[in-house]
Short mmCIF file of the C-alpha atoms (twelve columns), coordinates in Angstrom:
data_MODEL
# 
_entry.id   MODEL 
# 
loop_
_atom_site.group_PDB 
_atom_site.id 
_atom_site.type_symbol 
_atom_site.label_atom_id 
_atom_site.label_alt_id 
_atom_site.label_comp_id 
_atom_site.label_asym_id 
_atom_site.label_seq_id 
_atom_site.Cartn_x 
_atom_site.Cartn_y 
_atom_site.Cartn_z 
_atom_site.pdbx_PDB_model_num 
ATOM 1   C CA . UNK A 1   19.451  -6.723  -15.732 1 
ATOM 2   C CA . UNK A 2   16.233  -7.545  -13.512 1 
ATOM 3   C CA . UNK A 3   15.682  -10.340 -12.914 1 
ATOM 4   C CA . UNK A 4   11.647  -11.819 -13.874 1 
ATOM 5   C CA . UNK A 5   9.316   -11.591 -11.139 1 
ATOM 6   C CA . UNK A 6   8.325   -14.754 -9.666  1 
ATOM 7   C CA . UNK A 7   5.653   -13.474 -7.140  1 
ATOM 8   C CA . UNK A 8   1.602   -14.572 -8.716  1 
ATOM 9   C CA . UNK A 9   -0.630  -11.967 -9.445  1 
ATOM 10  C CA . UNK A 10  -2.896  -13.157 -7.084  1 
ATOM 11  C CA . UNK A 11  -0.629  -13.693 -4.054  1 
ATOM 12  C CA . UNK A 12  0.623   -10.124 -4.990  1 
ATOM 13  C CA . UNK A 13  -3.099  -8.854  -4.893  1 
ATOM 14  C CA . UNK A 14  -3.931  -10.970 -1.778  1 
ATOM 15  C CA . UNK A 15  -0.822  -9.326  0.638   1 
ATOM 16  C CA . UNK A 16  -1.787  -5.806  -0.666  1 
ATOM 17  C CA . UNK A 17  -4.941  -5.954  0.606   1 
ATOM 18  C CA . UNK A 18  -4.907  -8.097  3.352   1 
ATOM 19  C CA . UNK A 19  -2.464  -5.400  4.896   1 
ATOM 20  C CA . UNK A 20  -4.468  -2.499  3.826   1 
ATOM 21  C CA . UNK A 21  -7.201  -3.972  5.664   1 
ATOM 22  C CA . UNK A 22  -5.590  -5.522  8.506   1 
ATOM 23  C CA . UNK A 23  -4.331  -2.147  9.123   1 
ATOM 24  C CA . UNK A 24  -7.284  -0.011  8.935   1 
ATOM 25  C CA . UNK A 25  -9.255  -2.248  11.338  1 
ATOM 26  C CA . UNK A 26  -6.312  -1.566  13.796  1 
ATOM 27  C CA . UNK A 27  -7.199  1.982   13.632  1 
ATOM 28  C CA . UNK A 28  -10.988 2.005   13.260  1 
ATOM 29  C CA . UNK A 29  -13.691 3.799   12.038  1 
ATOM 30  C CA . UNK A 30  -15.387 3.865   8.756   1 
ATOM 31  C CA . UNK A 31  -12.853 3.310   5.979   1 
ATOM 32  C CA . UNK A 32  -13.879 3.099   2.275   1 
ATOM 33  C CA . UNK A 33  -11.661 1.978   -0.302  1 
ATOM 34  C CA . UNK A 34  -11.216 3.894   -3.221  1 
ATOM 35  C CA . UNK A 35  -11.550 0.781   -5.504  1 
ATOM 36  C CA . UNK A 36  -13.672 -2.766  -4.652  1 
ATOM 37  C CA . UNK A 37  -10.403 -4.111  -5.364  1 
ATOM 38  C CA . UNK A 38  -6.824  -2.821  -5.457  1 
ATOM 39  C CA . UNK A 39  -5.592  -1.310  -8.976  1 
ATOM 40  C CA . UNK A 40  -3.613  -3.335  -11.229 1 
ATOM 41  C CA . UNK A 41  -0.635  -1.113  -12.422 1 
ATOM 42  C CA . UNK A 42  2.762   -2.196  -14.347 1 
ATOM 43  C CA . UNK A 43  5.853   -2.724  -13.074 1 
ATOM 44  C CA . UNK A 44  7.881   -0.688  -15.892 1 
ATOM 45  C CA . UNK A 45  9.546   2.775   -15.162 1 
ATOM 46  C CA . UNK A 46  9.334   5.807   -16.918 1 
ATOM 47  C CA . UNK A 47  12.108  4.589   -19.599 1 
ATOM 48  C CA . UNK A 48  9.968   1.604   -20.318 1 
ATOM 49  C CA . UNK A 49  12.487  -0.686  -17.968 1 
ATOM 50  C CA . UNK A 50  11.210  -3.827  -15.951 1 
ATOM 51  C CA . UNK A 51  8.656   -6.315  -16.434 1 
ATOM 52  C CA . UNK A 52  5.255   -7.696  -14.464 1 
ATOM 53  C CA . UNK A 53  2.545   -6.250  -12.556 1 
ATOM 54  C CA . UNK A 54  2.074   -4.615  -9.255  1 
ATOM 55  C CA . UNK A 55  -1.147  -3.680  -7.676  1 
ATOM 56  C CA . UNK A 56  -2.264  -0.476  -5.344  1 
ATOM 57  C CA . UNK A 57  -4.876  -0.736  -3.199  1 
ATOM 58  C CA . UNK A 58  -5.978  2.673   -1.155  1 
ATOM 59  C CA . UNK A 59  -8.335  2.676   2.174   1 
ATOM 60  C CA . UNK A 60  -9.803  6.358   3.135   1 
ATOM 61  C CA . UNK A 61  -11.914 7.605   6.138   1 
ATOM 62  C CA . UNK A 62  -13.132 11.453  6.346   1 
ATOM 63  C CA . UNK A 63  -12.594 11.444  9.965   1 
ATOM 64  C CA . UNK A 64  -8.872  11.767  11.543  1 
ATOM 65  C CA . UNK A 65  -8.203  9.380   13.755  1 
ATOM 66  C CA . UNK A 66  -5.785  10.512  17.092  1 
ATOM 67  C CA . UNK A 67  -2.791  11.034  14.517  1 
ATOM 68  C CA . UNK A 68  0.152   9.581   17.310  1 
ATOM 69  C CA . UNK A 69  -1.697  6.853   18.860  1 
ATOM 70  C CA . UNK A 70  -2.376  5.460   14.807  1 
ATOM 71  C CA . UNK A 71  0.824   6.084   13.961  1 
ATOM 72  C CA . UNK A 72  2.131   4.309   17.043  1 
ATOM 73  C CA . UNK A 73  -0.505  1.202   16.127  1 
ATOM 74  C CA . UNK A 74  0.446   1.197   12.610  1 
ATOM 75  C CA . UNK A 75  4.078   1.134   13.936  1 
ATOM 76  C CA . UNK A 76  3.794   -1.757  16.208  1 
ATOM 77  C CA . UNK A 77  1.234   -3.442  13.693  1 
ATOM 78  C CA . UNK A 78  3.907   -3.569  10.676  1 
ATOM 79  C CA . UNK A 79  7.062   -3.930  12.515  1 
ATOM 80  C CA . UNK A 80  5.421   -7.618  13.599  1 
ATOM 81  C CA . UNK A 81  4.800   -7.813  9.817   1 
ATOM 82  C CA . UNK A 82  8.792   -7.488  9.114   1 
ATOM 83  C CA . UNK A 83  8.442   -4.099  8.220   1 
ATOM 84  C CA . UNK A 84  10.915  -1.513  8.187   1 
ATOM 85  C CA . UNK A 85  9.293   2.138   9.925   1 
ATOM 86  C CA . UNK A 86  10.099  5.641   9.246   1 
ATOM 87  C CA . UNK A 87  7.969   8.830   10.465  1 
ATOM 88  C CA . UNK A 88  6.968   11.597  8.362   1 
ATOM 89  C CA . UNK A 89  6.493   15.446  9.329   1 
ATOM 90  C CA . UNK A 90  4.880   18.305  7.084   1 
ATOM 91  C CA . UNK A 91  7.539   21.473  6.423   1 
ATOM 92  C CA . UNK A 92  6.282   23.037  10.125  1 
ATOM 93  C CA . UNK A 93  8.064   19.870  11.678  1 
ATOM 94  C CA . UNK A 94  4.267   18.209  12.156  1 
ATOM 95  C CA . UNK A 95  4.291   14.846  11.938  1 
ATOM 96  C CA . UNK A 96  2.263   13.471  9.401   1 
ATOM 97  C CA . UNK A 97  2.080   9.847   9.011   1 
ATOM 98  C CA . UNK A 98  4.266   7.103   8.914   1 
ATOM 99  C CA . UNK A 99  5.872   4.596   6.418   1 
ATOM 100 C CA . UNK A 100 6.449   0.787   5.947   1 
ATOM 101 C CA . UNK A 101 8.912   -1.373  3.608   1 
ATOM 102 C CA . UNK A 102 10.400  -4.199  3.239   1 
ATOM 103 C CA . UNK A 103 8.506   -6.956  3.428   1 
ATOM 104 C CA . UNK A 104 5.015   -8.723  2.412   1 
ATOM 105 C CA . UNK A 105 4.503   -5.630  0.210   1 
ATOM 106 C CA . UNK A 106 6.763   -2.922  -1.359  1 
ATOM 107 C CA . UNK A 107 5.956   -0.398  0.671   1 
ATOM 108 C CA . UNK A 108 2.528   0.893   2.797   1 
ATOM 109 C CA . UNK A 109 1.854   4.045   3.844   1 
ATOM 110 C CA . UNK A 110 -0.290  5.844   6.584   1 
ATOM 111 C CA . UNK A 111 -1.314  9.889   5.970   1 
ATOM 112 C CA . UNK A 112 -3.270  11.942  8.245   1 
ATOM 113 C CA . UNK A 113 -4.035  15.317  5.672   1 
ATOM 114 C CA . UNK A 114 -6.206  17.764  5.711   1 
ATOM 115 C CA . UNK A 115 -9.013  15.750  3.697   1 
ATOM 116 C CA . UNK A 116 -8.903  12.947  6.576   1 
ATOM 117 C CA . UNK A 117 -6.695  10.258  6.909   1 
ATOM 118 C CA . UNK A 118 -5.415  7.217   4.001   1 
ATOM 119 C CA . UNK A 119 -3.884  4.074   4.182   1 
ATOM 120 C CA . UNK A 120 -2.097  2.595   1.124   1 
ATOM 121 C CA . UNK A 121 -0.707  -0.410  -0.254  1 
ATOM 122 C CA . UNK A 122 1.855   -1.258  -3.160  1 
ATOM 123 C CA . UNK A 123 2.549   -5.046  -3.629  1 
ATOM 124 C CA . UNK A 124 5.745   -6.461  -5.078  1 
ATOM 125 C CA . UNK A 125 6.171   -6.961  -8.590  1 
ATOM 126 C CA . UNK A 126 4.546   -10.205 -9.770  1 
ATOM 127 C CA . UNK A 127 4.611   -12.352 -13.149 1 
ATOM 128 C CA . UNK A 128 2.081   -11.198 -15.901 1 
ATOM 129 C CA . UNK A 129 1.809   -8.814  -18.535 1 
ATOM 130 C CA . UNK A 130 -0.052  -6.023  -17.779 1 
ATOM 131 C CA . UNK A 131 -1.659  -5.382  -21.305 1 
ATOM 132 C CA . UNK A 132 -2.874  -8.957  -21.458 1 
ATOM 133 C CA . UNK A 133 -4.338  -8.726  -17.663 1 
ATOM 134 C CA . UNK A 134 -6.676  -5.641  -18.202 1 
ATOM 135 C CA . UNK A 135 -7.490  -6.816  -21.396 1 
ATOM 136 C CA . UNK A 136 -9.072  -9.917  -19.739 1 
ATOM 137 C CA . UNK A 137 -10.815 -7.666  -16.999 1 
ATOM 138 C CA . UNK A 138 -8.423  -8.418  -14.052 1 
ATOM 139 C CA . UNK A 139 -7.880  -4.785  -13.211 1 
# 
């Protein structure tokens, strides 16, 4: 059984973005998010198991960046953070961006793609029901 998450809403929401941003600004360049704020979600599966919210907050610039030296800043940036690292590669053995866990957040994510490059957050699960939230506008 899970246990209920004890984690605020708005301490979850704060980490998310505060690493999202504290990240791209590492990298540079212009960066737009895709929301003002990052996206309440819920915390259930697809079988309807697990309680709370979780939020998702994604940062986008057109440009790439120089895809090893970011990966390499991201890298040293998160790892102070408590994070856990692990490199990426495309099916031609490219590498492609690079992954964090494990700590302030769930998880948090660098891609270079085609389209230009993406940074993403996911906080941890935190206390509140996720029908009630958007309901009251806190999306």
């Amino acid at each position: 059984m899970n246990a209920r998450p004890a984690l605020q809403p708005e301490d979850a929401k704060s980490r998310v973005q505060t690493l999202v941003d504290a990240s791209t600004a590492a990298l540079g360049g212009r960066w737009i998010a895709d929301e003002e704020e990052p996206r309440l979600g819920t915390c259930m599966n697809e079988r309807g198991e697990g309680e709370g919210v979780k939020y998702t907050y994604i940062k986008r610039r057109a440009e790439h960046g120089h895809t090893e030296r970011d990966i390499a800043t991201l890298e040293r940036l998160w790892q102070s953070e408590g994070f856990d690292t692990a490199r990426f590669k495309d099916g031609h053995g490219v590498t492609m961006g690079v992954n964090g866990s494990g700590a302030a957040v769930q998880g948090v994510g660098f891609y270079s793609l085609d389209g230009g490059d993406s940074v993403s957050g996911t906080s941890w699960c935190a206390a509140g029901d996720y029908g009630e939230m958007r309901d009251r506008g806190e999306e």
